[in-house]
Short mmCIF file of the C-alpha atoms (twelve columns), coordinates in Angstrom:
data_MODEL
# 
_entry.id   MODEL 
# 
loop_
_atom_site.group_PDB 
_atom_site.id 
_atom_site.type_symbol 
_atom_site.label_atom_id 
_atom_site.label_alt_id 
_atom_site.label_comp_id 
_atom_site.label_asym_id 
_atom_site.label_seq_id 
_atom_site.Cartn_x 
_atom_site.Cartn_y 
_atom_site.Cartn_z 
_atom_site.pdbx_PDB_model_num 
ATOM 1   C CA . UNK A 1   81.573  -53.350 40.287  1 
ATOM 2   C CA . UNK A 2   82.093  -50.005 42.479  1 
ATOM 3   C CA . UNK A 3   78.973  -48.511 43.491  1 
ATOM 4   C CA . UNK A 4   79.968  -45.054 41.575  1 
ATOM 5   C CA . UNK A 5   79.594  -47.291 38.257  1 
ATOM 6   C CA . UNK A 6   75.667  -48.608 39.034  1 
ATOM 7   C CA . UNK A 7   74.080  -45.392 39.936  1 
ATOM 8   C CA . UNK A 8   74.552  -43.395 36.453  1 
ATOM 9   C CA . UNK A 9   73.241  -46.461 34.396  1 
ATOM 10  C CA . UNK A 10  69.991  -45.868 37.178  1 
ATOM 11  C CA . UNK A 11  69.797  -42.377 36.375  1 
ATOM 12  C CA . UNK A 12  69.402  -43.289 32.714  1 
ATOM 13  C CA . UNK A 13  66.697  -45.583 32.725  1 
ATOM 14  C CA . UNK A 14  65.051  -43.085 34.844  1 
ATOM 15  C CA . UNK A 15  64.693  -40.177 32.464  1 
ATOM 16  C CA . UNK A 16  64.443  -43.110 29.574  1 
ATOM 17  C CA . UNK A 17  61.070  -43.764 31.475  1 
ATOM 18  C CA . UNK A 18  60.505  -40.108 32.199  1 
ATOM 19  C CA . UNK A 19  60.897  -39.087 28.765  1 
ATOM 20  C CA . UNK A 20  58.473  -42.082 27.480  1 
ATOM 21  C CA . UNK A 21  55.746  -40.691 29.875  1 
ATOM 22  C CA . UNK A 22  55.835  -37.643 28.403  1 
ATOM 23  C CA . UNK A 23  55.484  -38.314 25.200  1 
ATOM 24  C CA . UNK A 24  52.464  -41.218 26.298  1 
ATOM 25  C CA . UNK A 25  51.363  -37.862 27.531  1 
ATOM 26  C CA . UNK A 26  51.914  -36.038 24.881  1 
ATOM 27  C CA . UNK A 27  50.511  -37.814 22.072  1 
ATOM 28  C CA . UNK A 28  47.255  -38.712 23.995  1 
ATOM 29  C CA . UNK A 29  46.744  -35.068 24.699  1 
ATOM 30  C CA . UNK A 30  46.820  -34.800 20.829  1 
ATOM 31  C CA . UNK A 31  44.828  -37.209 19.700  1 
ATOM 32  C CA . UNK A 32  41.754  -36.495 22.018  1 
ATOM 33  C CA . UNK A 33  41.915  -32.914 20.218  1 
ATOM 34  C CA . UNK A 34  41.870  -34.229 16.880  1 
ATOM 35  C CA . UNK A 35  38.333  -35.904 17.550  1 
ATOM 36  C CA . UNK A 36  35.680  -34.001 17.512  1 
ATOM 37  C CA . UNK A 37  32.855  -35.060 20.667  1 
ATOM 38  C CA . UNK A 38  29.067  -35.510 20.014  1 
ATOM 39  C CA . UNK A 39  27.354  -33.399 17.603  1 
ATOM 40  C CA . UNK A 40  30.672  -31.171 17.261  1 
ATOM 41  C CA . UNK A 41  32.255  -34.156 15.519  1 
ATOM 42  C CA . UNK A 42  29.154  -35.226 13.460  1 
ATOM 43  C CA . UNK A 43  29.223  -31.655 11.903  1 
ATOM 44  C CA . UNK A 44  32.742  -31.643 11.509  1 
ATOM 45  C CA . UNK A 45  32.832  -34.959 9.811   1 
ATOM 46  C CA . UNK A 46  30.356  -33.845 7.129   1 
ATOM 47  C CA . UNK A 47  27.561  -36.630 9.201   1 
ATOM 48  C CA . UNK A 48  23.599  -35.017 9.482   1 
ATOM 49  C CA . UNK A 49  23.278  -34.712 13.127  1 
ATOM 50  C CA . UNK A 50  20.527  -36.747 14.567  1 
ATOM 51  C CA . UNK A 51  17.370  -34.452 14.920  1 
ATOM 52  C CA . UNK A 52  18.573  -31.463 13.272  1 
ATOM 53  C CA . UNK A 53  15.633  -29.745 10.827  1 
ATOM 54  C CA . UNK A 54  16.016  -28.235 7.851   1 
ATOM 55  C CA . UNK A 55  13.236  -25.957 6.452   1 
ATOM 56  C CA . UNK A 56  12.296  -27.467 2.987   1 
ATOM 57  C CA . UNK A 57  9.479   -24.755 1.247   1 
ATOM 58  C CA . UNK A 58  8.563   -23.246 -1.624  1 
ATOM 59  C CA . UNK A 59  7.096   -18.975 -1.342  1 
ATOM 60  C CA . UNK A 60  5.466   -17.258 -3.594  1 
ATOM 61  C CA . UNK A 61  3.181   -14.564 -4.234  1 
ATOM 62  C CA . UNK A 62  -0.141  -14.553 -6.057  1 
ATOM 63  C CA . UNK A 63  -2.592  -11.740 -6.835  1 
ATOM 64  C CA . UNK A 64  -6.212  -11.458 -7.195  1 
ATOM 65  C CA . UNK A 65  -7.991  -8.943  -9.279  1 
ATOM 66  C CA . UNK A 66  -12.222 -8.039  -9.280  1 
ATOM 67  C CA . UNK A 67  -14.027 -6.102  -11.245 1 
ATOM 68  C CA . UNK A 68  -16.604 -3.777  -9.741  1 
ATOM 69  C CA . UNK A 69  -18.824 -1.420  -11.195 1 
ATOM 70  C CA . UNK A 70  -19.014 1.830   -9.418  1 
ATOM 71  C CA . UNK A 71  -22.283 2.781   -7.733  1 
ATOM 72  C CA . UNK A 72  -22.022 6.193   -6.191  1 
ATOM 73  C CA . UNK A 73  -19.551 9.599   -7.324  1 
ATOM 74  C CA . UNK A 74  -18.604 12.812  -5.483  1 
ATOM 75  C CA . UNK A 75  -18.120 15.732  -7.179  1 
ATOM 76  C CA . UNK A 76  -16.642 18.929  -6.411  1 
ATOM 77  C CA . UNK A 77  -18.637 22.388  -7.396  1 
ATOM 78  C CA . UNK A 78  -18.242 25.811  -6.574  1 
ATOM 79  C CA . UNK A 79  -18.667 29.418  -7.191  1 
ATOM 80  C CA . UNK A 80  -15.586 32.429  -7.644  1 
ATOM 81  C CA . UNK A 81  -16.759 35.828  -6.994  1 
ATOM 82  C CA . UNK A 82  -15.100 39.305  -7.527  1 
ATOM 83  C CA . UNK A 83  -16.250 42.627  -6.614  1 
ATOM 84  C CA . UNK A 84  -14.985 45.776  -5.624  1 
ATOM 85  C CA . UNK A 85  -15.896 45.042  -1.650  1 
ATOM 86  C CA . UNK A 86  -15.791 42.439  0.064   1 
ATOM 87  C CA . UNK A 87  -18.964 42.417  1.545   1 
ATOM 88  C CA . UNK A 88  -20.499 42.664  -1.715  1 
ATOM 89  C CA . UNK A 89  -18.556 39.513  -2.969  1 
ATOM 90  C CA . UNK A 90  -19.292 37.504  -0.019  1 
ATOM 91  C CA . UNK A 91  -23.228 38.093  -0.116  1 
ATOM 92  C CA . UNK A 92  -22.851 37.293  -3.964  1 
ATOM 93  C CA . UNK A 93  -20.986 34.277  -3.078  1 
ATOM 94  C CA . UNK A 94  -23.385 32.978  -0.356  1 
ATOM 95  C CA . UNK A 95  -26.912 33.772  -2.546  1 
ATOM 96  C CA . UNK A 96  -25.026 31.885  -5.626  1 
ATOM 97  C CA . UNK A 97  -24.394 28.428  -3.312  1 
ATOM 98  C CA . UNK A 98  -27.653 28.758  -1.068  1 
ATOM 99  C CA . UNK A 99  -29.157 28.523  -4.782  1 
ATOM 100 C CA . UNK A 100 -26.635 25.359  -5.524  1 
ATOM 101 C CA . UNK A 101 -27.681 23.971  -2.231  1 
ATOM 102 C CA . UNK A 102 -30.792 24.116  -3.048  1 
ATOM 103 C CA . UNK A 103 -30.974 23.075  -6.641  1 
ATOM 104 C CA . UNK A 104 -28.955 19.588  -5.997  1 
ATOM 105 C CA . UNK A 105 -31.203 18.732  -2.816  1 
ATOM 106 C CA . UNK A 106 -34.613 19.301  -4.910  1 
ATOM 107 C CA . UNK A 107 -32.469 16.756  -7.408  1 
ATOM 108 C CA . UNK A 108 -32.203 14.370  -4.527  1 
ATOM 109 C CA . UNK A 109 -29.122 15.015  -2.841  1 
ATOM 110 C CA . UNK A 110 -29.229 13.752  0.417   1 
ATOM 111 C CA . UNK A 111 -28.388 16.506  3.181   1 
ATOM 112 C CA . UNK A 112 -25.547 14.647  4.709   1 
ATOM 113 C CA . UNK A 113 -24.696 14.231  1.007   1 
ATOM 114 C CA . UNK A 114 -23.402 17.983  1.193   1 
ATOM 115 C CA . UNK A 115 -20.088 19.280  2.664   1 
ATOM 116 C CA . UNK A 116 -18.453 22.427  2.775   1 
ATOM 117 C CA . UNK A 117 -14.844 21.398  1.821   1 
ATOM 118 C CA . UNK A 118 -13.299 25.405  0.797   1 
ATOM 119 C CA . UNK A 119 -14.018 28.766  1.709   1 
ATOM 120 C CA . UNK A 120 -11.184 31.488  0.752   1 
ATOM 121 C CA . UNK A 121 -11.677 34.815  0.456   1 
ATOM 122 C CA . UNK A 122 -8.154  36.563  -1.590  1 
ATOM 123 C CA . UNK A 123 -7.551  40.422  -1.923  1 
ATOM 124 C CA . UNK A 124 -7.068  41.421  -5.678  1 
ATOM 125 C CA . UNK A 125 -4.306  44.040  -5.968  1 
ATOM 126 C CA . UNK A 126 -2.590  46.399  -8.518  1 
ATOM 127 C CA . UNK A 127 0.813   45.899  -8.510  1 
ATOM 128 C CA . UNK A 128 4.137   48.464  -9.765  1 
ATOM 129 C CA . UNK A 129 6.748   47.520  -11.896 1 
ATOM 130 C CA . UNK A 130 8.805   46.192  -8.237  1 
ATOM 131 C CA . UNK A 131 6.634   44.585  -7.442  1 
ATOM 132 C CA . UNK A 132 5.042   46.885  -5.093  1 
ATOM 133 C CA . UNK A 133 1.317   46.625  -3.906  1 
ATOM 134 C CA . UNK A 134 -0.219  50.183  -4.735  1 
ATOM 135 C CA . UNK A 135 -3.984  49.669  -4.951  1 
ATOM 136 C CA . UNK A 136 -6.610  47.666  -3.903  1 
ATOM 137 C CA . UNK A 137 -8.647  46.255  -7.515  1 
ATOM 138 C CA . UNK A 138 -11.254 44.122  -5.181  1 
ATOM 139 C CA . UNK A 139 -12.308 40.944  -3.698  1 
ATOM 140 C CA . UNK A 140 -12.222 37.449  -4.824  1 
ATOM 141 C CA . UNK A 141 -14.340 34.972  -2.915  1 
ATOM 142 C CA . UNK A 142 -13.999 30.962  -3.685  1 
ATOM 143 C CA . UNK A 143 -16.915 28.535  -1.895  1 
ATOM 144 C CA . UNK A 144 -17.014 24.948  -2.737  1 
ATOM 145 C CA . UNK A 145 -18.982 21.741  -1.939  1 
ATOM 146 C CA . UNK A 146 -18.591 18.238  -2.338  1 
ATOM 147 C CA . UNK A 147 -21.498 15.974  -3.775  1 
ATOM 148 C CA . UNK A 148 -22.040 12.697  -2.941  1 
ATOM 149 C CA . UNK A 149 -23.993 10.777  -5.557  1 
ATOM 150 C CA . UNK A 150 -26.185 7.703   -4.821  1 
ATOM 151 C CA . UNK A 151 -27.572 7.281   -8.230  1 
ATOM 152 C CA . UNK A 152 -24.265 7.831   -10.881 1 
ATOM 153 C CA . UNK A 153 -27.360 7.364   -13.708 1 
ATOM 154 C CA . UNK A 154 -28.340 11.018  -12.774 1 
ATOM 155 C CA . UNK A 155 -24.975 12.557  -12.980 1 
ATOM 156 C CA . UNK A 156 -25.115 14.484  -15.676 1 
ATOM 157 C CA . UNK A 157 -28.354 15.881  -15.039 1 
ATOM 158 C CA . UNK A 158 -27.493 16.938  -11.869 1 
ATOM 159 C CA . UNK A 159 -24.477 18.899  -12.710 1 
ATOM 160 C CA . UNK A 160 -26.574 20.513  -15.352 1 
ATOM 161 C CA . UNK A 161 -28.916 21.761  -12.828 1 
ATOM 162 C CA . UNK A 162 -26.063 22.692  -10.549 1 
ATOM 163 C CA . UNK A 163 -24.473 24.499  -13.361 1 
ATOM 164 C CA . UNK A 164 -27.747 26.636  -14.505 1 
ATOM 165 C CA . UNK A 165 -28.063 27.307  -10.443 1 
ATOM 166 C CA . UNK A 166 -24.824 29.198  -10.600 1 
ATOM 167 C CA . UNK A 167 -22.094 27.196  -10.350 1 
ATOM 168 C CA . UNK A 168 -18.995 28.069  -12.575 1 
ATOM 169 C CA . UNK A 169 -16.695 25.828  -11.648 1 
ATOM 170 C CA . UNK A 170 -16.146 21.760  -11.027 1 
ATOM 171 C CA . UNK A 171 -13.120 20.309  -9.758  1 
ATOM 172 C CA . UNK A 172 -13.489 16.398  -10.870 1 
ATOM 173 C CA . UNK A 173 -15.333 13.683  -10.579 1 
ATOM 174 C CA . UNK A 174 -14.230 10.284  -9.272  1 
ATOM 175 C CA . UNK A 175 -16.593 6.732   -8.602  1 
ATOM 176 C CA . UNK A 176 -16.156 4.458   -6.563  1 
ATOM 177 C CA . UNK A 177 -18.446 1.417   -4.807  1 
ATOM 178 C CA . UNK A 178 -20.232 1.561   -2.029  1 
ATOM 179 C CA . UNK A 179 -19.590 -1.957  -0.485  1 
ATOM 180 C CA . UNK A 180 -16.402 -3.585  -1.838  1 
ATOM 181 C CA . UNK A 181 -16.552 -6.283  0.562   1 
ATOM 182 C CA . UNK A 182 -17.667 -9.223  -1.464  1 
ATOM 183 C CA . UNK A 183 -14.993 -8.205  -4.336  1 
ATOM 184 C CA . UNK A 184 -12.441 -8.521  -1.930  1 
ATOM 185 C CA . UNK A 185 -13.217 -11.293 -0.505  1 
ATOM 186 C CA . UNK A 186 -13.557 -13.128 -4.095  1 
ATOM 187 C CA . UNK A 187 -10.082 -11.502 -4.894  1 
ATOM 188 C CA . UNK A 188 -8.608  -12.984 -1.656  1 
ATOM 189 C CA . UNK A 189 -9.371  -16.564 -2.848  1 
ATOM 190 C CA . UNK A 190 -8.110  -15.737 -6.361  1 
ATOM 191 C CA . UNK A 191 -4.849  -14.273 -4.752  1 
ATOM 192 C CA . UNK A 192 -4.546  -17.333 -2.979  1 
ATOM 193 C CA . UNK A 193 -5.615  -19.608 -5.487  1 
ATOM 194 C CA . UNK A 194 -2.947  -17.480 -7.782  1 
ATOM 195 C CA . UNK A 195 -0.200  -18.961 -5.382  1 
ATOM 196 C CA . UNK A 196 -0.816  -22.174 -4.998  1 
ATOM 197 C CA . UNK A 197 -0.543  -22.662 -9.000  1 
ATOM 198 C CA . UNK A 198 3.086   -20.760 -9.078  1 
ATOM 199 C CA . UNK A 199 4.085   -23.071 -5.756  1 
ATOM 200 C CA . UNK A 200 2.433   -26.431 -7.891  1 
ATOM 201 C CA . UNK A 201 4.450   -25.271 -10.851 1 
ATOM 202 C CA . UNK A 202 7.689   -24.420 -9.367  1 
ATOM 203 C CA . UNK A 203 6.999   -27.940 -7.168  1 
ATOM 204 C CA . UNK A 204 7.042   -29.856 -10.341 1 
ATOM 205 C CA . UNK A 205 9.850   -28.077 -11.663 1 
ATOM 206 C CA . UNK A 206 11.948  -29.061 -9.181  1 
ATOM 207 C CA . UNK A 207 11.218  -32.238 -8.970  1 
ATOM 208 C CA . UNK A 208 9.573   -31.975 -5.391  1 
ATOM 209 C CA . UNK A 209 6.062   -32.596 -3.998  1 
ATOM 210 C CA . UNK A 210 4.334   -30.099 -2.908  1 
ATOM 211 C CA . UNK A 211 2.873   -29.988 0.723   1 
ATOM 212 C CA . UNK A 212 0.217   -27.763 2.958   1 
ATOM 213 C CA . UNK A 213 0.276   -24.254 3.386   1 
ATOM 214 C CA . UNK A 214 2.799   -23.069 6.695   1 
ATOM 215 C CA . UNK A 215 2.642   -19.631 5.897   1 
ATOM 216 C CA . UNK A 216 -0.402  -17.298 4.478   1 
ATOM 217 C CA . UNK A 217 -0.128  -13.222 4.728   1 
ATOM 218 C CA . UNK A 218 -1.891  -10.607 3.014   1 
ATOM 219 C CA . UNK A 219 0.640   -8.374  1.954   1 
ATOM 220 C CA . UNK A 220 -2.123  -5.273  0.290   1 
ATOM 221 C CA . UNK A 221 -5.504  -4.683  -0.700  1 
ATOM 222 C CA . UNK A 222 -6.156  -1.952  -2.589  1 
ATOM 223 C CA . UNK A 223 -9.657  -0.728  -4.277  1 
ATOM 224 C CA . UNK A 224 -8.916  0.947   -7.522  1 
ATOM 225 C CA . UNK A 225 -11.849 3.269   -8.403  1 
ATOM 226 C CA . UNK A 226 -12.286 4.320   -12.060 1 
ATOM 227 C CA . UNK A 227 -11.729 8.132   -12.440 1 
ATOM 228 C CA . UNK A 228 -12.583 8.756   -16.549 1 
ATOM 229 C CA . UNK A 229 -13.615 12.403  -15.718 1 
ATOM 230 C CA . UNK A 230 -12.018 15.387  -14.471 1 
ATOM 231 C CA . UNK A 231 -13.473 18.195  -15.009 1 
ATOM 232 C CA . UNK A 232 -12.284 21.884  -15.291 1 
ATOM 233 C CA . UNK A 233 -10.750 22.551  -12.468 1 
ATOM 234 C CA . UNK A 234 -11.326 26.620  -11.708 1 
ATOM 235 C CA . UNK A 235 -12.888 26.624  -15.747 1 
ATOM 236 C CA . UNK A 236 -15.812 28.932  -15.758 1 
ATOM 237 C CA . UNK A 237 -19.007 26.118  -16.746 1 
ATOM 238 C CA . UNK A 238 -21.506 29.034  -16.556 1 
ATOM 239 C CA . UNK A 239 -21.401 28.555  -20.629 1 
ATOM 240 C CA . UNK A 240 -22.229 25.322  -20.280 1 
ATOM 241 C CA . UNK A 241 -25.807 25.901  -18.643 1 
ATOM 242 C CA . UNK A 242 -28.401 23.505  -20.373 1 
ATOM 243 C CA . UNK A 243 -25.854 21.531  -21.950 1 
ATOM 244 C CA . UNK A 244 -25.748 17.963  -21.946 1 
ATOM 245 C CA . UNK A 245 -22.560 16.299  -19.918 1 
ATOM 246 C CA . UNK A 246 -21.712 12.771  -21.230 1 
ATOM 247 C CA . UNK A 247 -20.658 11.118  -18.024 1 
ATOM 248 C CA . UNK A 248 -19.047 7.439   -18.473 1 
ATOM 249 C CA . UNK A 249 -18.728 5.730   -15.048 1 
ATOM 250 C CA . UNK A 250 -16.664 2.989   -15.934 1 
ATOM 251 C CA . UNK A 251 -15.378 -0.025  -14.134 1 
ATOM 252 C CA . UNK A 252 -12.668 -0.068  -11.237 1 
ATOM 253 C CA . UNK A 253 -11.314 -3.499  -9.662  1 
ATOM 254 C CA . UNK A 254 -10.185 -4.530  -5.834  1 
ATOM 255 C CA . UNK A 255 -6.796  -5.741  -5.756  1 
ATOM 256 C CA . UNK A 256 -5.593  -7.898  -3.391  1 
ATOM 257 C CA . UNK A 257 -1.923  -9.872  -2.901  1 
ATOM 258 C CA . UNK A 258 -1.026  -12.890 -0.636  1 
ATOM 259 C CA . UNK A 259 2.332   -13.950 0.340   1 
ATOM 260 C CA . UNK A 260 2.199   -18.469 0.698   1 
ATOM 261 C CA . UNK A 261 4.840   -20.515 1.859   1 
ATOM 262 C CA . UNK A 262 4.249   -24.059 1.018   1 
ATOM 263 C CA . UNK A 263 6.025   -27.279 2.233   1 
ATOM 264 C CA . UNK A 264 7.807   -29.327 0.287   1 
ATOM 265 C CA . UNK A 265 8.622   -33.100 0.574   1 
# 
């Protein structure tokens, strides 16, 4: 056999074998992508990775609601006066509260009971048909104080002495308690307690036990004072001089709301 006729049937093995490699190559290249390494392939596969948490609770919210009775009130009086000057109105004005002053500290207003809370003094005018100031009419002077009541029993006696001393007008009364801070605290343990009964019922209707608290806020507390009086706000009360004002104080309640996250098992 001539040497031309060995060295094609070498050349074909050669790229047989070449050809083989590459697809070795090839197909191991593919098959070490199609399988997924560590935890990658665990979570591709559908298998819980070893380790990995997952957060098993139950939150809900409860409320707790406490009754209080109200112990103290503020109330709002003052005097509106109009003359033709306004110095006149202003001395008017200031001789009419001096004698309010007065009158609701001899009925056992404490001094620091008192505030100032509005002094205005408005121009009354005559006006054309535009609209058009033409002439001064006189003076309107507005002085109010707030009253802060310790005993709510004497209410009503004490606005009618503030009334006969020359008040003629109230702007509402509102109650409240002094020291909330026992209701709140018994409506933080009914709030709570108010949770952990929706978390035990929800527990059992799932099917689940129900664990320890993880998670406790306080979301609001809010004290709710009664307010079952307003009265007239501007209204003249000098009418009302000597008579009897029914006051009903009421009741108001502390509200208070937890968020609770409880574990399950």
């Amino acid at each position: 056999m001539s040497a031309s006729g060995w060295v094609p049937r070498v050349r074909t093995s050669l790229q047989g074998g070449v050809i083989a490699l590459v697809c070795l190559v090839i197909i191991g290249a593919a098959a070490m992508a199609a399988r997924p390494v560590g935890r990658a392939a665990a979570s591709q596969a559908g298998t819980p990775v070893a380790g990995a948490e997952v957060n098993r609770s139950i939150a809900v919210y409860g409320e707790g609601r406490v009754v209080v009775s109200p112990d103290m009130a503020t109330v709002t009086v003052g005097v509106d006066t109009r003359q033709a000057s306004l110095a006149e109105a202003q001395a008017e004005a200031t001789a009419m509260m001096t004698a309010i002053i007065e009158a609701a500290s001899e009925a056992g207003v404490d001094e620091d009971d008192i505030q100032t809370v509005n002094y205005s003094v408005s121009v009354l005018q005559n006006y054309d048909e535009n609209g058009i100031a033409v002439a001064i009419l006189g003076y309107l002077v507005s002085n109010q104080v707030q009253l802060t009541i310790r005993d709510i029993e004497g209410l009503g006696a004490l606005l009618e002495t503030v009334v006969g001393a020359g008040a003629n007008s109230i702007y509402g009364i509102s109650f409240a308690n002094s020291d909330p801070t026992e209701a709140a605290s018994q409506a933080r343990r009914a709030a709570v307690e108010d949770a952990r009964v929706k978390a035990e019922e929800l527990a059992a209707a799932a099917g689940v036990e129900l664990g320890e608290v993880v998670v406790l806020e306080e979301t609001s507390s809010v004290n709710q004072p009664p307010m079952p009086f307003q009265g007239g706000g501007g209204a003249d009360m000098s009418q009302r001089a000597g008579s009897p004002v029914p006051i009903q104080a009421g009741t108001g309640e502390v509200v208070v709301q937890v968020r609770a996250v409880f574990a399950i098992d």
